[in-house]
N, CA, C and O atoms as a DFTB+ gen file, in Angstrom:
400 C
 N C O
     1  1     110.689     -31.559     183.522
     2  2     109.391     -32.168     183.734
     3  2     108.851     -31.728     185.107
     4  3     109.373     -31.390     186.169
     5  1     107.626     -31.866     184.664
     6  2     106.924     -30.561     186.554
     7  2     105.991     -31.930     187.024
     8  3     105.326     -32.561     186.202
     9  1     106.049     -32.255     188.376
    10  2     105.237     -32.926     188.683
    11  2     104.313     -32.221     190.431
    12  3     104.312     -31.204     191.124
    13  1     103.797     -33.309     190.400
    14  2     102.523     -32.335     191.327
    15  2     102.949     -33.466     192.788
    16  3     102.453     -34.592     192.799
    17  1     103.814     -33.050     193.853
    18  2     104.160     -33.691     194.912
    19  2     102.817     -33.754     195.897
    20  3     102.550     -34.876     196.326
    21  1     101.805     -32.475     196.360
    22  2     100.821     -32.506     197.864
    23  2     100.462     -31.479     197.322
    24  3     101.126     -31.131     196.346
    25  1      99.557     -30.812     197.648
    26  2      98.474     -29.899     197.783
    27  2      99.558     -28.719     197.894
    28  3      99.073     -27.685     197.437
    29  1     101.028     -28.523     198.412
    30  2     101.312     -27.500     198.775
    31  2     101.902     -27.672     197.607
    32  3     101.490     -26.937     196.710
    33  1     102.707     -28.386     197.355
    34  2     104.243     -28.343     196.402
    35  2     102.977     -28.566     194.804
    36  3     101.921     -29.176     194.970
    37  1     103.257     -28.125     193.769
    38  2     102.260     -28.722     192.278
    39  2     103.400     -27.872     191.666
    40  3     103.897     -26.786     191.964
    41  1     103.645     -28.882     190.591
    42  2     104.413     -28.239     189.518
    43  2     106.056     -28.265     189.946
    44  3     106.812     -27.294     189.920
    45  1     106.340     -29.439     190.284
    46  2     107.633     -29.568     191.235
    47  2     108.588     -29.838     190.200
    48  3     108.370     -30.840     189.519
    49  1     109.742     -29.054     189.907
    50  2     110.742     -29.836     189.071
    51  2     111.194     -31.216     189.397
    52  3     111.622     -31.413     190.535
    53  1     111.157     -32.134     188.595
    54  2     111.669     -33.619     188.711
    55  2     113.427     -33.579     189.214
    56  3     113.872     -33.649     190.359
    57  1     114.213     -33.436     187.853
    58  2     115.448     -33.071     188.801
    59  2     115.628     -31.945     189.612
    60  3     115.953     -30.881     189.086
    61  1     115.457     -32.036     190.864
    62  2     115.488     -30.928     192.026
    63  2     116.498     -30.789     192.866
    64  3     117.077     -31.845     193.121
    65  1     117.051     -29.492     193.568
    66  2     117.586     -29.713     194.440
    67  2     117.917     -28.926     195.720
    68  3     118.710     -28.026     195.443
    69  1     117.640     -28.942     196.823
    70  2     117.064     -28.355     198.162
    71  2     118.130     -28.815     199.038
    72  3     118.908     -29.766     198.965
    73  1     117.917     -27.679     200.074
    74  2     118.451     -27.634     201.445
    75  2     117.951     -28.410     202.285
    76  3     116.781     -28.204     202.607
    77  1     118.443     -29.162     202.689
    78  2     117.119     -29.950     204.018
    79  2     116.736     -28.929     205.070
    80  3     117.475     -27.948     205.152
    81  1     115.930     -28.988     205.705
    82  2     115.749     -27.974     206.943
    83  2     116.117     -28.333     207.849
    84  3     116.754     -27.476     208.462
    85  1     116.052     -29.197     208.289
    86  2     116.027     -29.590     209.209
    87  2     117.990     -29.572     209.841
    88  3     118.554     -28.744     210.557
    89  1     118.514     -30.794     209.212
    90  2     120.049     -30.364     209.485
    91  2     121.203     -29.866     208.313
    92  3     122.428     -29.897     208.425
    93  1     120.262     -29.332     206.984
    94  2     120.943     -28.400     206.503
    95  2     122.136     -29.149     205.115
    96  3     123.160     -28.694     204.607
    97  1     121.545     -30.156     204.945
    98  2     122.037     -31.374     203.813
    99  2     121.762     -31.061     202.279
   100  3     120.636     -31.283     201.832
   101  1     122.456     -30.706     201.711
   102  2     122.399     -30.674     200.369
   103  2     121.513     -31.617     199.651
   104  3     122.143     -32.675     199.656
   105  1     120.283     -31.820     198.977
   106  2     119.828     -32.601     198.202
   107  2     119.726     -32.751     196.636
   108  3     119.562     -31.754     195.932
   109  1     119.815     -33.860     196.173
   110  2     119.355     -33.898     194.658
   111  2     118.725     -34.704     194.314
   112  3     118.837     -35.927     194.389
   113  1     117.868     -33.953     193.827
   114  2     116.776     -35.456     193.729
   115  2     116.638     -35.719     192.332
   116  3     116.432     -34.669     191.723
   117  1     116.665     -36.504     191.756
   118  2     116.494     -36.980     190.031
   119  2     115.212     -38.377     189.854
   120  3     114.743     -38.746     188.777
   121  1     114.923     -38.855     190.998
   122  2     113.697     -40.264     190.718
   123  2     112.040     -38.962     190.572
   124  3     111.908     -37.845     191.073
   125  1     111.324     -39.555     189.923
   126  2     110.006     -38.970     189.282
   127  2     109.343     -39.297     190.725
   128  3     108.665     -38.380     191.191
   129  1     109.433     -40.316     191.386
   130  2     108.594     -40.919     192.284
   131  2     109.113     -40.804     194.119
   132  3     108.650     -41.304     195.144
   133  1     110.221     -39.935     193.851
   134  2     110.735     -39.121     195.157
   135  2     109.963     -38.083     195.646
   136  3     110.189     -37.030     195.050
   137  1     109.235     -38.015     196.410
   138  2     108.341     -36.859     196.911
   139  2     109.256     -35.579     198.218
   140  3     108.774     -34.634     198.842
   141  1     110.295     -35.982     198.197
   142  2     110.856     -34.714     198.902
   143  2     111.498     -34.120     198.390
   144  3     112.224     -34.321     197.415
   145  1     111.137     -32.544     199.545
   146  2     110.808     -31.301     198.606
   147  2     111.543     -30.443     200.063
   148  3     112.324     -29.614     199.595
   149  1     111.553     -30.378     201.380
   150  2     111.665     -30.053     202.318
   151  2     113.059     -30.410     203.117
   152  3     113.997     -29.656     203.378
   153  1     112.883     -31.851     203.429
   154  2     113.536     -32.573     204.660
   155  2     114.347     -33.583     203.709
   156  3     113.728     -34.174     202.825
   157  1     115.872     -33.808     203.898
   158  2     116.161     -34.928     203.128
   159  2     116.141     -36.209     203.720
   160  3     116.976     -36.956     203.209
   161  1     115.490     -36.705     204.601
   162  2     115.208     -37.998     204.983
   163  2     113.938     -37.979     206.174
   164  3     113.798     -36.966     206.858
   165  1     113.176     -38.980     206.335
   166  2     112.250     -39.379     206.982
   167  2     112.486     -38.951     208.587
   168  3     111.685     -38.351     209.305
   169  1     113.821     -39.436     208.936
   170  2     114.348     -39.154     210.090
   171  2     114.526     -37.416     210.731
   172  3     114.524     -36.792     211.793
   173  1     114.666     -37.220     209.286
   174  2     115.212     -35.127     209.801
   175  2     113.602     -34.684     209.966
   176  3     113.190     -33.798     210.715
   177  1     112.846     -35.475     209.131
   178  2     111.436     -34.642     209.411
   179  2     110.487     -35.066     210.947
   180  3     109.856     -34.352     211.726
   181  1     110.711     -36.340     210.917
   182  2     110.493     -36.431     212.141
   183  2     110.770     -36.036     213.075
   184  3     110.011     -36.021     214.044
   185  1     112.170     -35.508     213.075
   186  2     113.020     -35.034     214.827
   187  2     112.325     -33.777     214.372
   188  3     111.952     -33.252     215.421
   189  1     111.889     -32.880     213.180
   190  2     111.501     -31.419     213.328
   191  2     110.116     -31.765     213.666
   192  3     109.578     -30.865     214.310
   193  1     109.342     -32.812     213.432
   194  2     108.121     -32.643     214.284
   195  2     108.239     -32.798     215.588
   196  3     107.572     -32.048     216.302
   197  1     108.923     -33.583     216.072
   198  2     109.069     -34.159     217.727
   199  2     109.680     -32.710     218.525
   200  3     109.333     -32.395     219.663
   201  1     110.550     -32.001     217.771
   202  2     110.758     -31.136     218.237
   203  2     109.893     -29.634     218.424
   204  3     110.203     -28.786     219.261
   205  1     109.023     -29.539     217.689
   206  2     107.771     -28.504     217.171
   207  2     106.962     -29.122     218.515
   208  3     106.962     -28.288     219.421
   209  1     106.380     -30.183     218.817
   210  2     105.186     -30.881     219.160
   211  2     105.832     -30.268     220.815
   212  3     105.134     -29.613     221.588
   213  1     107.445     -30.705     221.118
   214  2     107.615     -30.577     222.331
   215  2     107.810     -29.183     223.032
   216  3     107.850     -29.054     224.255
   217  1     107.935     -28.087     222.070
   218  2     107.922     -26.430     222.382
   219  2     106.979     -26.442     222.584
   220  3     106.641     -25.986     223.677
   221  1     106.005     -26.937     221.719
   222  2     104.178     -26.558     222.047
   223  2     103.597     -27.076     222.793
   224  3     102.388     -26.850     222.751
   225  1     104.081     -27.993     223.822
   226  2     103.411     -28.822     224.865
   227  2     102.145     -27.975     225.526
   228  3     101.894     -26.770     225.504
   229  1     101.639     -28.799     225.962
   230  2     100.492     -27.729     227.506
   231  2     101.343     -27.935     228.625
   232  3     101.630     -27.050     229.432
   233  1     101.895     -29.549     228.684
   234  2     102.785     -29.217     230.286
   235  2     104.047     -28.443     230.257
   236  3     104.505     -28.082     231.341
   237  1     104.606     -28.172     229.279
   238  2     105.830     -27.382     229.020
   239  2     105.121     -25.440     228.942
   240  3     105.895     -24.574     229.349
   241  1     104.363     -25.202     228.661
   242  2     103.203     -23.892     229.178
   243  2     103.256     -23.808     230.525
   244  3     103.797     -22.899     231.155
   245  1     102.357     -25.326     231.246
   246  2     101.966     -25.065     232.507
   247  2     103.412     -24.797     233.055
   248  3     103.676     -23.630     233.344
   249  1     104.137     -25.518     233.186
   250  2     105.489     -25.512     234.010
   251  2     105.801     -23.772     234.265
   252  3     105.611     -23.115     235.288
   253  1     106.358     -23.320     232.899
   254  2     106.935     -22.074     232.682
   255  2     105.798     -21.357     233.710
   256  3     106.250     -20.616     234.583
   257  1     104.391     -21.549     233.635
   258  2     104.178     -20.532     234.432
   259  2     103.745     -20.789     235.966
   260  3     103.193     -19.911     236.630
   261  1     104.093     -22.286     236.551
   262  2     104.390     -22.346     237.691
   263  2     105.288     -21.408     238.151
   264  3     105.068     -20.455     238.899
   265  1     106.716     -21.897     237.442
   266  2     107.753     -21.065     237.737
   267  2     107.923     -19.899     238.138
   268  3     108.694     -19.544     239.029
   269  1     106.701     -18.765     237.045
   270  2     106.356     -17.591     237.193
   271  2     105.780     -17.424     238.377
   272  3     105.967     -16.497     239.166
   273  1     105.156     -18.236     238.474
   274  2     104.104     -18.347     239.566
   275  2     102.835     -17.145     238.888
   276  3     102.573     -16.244     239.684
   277  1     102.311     -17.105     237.956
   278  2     101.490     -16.237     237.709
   279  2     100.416     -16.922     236.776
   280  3     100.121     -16.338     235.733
   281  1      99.960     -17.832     237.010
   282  2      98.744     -18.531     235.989
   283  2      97.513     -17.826     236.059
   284  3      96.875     -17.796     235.007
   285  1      96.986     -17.206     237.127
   286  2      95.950     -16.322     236.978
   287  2      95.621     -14.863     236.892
   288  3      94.698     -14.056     237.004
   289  1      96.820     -14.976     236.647
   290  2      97.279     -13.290     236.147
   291  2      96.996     -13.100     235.081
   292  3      97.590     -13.831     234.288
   293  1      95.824     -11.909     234.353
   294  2      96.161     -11.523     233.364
   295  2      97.229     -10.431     232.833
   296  3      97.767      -9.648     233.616
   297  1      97.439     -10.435     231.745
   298  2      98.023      -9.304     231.419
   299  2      98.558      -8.023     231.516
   300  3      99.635      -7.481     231.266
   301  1      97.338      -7.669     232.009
   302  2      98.066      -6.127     232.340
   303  2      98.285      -6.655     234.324
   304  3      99.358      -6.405     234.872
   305  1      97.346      -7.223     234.969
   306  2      97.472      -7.698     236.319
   307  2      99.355      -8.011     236.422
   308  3     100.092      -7.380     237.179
   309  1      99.892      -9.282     235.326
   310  2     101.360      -9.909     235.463
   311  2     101.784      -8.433     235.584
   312  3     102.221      -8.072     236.677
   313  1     101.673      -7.224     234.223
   314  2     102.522      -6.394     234.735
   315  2     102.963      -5.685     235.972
   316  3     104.130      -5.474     236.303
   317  1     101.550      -5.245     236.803
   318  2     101.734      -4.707     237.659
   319  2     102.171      -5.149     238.524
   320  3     102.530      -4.404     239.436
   321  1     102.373      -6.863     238.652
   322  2     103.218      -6.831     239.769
   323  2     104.462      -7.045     239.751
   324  3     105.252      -7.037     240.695
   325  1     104.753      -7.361     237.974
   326  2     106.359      -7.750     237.992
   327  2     106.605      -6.276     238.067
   328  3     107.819      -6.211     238.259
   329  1     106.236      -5.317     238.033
   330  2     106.489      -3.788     238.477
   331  2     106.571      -3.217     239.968
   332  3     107.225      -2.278     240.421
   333  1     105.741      -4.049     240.534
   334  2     105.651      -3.731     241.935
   335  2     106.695      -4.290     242.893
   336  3     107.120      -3.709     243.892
   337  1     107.155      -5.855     242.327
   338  2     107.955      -6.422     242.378
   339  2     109.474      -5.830     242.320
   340  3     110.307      -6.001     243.210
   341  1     109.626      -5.306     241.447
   342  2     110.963      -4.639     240.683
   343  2     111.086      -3.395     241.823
   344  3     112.175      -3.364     242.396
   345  1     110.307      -2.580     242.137
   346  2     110.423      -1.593     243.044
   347  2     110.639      -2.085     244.190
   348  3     111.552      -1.604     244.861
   349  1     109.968      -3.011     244.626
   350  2     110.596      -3.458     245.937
   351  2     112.275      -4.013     246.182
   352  3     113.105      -3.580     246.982
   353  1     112.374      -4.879     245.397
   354  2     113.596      -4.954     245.066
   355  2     114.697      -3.353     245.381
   356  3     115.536      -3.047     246.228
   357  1     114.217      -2.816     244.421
   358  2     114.964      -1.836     244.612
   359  2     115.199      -0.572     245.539
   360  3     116.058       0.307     245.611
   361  1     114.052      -0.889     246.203
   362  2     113.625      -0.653     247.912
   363  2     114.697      -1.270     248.627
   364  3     115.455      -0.507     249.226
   365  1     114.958      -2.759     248.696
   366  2     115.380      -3.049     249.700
   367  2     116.873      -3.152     249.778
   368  3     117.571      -3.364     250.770
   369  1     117.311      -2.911     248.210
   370  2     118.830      -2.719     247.750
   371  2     119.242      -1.239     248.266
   372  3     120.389      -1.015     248.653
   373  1     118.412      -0.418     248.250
   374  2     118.621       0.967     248.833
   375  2     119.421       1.136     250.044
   376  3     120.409       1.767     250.422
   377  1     118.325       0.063     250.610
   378  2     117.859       0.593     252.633
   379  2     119.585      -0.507     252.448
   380  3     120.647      -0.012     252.824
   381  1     119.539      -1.662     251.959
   382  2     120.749      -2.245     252.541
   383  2     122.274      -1.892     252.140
   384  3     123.285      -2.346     252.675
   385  1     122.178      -0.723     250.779
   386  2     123.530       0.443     250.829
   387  2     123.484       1.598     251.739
   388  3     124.393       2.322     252.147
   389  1     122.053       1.608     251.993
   390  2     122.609       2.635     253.173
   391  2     122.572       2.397     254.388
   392  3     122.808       3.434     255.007
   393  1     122.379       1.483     255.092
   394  2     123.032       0.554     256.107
   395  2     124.130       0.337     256.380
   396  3     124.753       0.554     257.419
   397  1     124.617      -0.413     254.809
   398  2     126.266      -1.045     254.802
   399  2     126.811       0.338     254.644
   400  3     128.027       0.518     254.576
């Protein structure tokens, strides 16, 4: 029997049975009126949203590119100086093997 779960899932086998995604749980589903198709409990889908929502932060963005220290850098600008950067470096590793 095929039933129609959301807009994504239509035509869903009634007895079903799926991987959870989230932590990877064997499911079987046999009730007509069970709508999961994905996640085997309320709880696994939630921690995969909480966890989605918190990679995608804006302050978890801003941070990373404090760190960088490069927020008004564009693109090709970041390169040139993590390039310019890198040479110096290796400027000053030079001068201090041939010193030591």
């Amino acid at each position: 029997m095929k039933i129609g779960v959301n807009q994504f899932y239509k035509n869903v086998d009634c007895p079903r049975e799926f991987v959870c995604a989230h932590c990877g749980a064997h499911v079987y589903v046999i009730d007509i009126k069970d709508k999961r198709v994905k996640y085997c409990s309320a709880a696994c889908e939630k921690q995969y949203w909480r966890d989605k929502s918190k990679a995608d932060a804006a302050y978890k963005k801003r941070s990373r590119e404090k760190v960088i220290g490069m927020r008004n850098y564009s693109a090709k600008d970041m390169a040139i100086k993590l390039y310019k950067e890198k040479k110096e470096a290796e400027e000053m590793d030079w001068k201090e093997r041939k010193d030591g």
